[in-house]
Backbone as JSON, one array per atom type, in Angstrom:
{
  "sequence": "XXXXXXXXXXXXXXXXXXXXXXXXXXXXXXXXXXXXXXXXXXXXXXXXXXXXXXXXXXXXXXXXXXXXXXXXXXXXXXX",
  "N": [[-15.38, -10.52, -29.03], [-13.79, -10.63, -25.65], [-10.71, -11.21, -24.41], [-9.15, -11.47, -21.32], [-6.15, -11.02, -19.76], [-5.94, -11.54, -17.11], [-7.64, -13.61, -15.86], [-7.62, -15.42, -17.9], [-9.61, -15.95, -19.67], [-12.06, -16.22, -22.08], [-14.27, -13.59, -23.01], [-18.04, -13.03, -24.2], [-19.28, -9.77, -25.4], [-20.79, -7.57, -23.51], [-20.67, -8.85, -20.98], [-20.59, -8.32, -17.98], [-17.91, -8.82, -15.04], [-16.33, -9.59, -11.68], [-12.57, -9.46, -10.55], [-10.39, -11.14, -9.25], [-8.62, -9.16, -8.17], [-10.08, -6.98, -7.23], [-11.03, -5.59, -9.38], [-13.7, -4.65, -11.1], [-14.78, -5.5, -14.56], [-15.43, -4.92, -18.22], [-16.93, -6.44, -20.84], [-16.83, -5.24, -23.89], [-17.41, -4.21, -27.05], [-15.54, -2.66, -28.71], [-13.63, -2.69, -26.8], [-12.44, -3.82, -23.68], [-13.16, -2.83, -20.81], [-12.19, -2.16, -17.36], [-13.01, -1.41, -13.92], [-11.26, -0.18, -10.73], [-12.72, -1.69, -7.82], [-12.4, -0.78, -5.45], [-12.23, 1.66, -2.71], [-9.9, 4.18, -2.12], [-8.91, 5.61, 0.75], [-7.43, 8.65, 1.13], [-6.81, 11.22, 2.68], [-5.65, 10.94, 5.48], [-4.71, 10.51, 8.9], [-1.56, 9.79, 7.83], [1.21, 9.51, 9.27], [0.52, 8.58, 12.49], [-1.73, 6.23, 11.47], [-2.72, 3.46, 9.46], [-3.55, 2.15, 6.22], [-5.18, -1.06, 5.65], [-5.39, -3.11, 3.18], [-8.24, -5.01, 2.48], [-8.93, -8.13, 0.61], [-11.34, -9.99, 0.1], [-13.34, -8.83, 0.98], [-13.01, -6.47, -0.82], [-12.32, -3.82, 0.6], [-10.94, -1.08, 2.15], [-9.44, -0.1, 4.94], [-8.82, 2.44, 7.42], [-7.07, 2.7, 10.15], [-5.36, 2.73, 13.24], [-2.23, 2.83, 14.56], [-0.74, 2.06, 16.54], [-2.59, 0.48, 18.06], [-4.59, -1.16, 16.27], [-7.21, -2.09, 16.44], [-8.58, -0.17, 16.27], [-10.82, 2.13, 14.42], [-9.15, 5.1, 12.35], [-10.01, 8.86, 11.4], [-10.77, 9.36, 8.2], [-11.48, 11.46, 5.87], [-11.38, 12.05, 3.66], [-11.17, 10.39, -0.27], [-10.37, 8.15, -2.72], [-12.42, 6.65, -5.31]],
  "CA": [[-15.14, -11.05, -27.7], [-12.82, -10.05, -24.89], [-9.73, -11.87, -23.78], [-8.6, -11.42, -19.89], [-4.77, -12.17, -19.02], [-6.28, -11.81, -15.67], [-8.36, -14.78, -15.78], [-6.9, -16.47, -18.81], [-10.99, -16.12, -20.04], [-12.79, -15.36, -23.46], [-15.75, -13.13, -23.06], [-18.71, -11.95, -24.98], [-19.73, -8.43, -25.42], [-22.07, -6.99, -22.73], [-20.44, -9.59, -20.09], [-19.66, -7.99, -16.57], [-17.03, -9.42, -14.03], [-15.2, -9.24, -10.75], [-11.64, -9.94, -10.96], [-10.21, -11.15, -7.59], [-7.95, -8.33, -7.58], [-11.45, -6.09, -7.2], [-11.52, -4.86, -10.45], [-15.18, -4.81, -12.17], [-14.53, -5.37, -15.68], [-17.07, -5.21, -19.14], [-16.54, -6.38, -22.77], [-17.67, -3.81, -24.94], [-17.36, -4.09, -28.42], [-14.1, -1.89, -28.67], [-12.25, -2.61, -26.22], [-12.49, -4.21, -22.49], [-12.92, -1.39, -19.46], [-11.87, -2.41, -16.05], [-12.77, -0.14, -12.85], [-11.13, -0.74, -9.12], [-14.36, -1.42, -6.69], [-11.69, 0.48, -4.17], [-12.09, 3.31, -2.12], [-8.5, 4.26, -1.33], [-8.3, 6.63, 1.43], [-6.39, 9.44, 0.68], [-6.89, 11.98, 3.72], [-6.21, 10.71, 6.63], [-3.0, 10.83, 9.36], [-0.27, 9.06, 7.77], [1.83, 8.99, 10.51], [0.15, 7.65, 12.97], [-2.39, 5.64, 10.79], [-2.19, 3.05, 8.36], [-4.45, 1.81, 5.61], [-5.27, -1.92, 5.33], [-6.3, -3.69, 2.19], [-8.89, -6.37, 2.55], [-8.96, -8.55, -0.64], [-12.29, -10.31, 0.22], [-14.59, -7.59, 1.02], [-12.78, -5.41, -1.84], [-12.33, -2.51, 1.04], [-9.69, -0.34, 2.81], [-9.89, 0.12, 6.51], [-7.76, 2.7, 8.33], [-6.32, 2.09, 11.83], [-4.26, 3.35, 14.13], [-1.14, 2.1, 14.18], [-0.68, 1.68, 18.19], [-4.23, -0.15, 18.3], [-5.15, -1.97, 14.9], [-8.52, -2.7, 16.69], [-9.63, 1.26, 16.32], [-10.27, 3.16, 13.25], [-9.05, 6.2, 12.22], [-10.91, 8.85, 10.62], [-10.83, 8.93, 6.83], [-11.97, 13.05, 5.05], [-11.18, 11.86, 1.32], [-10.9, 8.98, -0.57], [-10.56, 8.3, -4.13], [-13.27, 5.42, -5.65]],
  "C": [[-13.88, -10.44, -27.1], [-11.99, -11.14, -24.22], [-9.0, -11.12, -22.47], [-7.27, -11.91, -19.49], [-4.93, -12.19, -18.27], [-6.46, -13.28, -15.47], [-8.42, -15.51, -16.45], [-8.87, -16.68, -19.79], [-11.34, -15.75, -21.46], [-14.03, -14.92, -23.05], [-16.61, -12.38, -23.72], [-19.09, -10.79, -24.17], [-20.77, -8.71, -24.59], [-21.38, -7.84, -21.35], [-19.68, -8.91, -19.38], [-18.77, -8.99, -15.38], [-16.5, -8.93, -13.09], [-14.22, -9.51, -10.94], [-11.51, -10.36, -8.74], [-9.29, -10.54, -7.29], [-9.02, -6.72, -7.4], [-11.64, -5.14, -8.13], [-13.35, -5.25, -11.54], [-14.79, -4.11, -13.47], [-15.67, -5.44, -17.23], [-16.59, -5.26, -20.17], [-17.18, -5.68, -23.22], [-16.65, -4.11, -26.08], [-15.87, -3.76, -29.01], [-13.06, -2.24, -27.96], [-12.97, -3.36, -24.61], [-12.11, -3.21, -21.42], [-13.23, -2.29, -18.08], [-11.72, -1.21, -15.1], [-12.0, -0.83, -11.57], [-12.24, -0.03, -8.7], [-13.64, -1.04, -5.42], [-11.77, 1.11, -3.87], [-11.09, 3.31, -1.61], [-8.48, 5.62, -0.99], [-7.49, 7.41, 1.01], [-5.36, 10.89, 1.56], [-6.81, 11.6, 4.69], [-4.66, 10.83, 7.43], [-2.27, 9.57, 9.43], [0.52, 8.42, 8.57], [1.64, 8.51, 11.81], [-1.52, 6.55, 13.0], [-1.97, 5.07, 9.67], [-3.15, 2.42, 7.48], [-4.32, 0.35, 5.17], [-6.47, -2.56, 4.43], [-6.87, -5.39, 2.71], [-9.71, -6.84, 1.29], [-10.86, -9.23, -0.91], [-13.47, -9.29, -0.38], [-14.19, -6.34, 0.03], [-12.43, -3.89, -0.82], [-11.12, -2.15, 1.72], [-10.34, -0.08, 4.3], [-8.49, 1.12, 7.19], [-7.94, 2.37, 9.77], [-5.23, 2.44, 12.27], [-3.71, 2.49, 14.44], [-0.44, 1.68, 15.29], [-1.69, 0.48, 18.36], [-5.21, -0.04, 16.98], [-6.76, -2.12, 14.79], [-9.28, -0.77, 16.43], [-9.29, 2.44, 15.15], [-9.58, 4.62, 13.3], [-10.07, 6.98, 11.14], [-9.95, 9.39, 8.98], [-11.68, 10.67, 6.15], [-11.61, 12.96, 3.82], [-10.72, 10.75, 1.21], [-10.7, 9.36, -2.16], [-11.39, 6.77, -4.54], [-14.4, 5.43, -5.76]]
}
């Protein structure tokens, strides 16, 4: 079984999870593997764009940093 200090949890082998910091996690036998379900932007203009995390929906949203209400665009990510 797999112990979580995330979630204070015991879990058997084969058992997948979300975490609510958007990590999808899996007991396996060996050891416990945790991915981020993040796509974090990586390409996009810095300076006048900024990348907001939304914990819910697990996603990143850029936005221009004058006018929050209108994306920017986004040419690489990592996730």
């Amino acid at each position: 079984r797999c112990f979580s200090t995330v979630t204070r949890w015991l879990y058997h082998f084969g058992v997948v999870w979300k975490t609510k910091d958007c990590f999808r996690c899996e007991c396996q036998p060996r050891a416990m593997i945790c991915c981020s379900l993040v796509f974090r932007p990586t390409n996009y203009d810095r300076e006048n764009c900024i990348a907001l995390f939304h914990r819910k929906s697990c996603s990143m949203r850029v936005v221009w940093k004058s006018d929050p209400q209108e994306p920017c665009n986004v040419f690489a990510g990592v996730g």
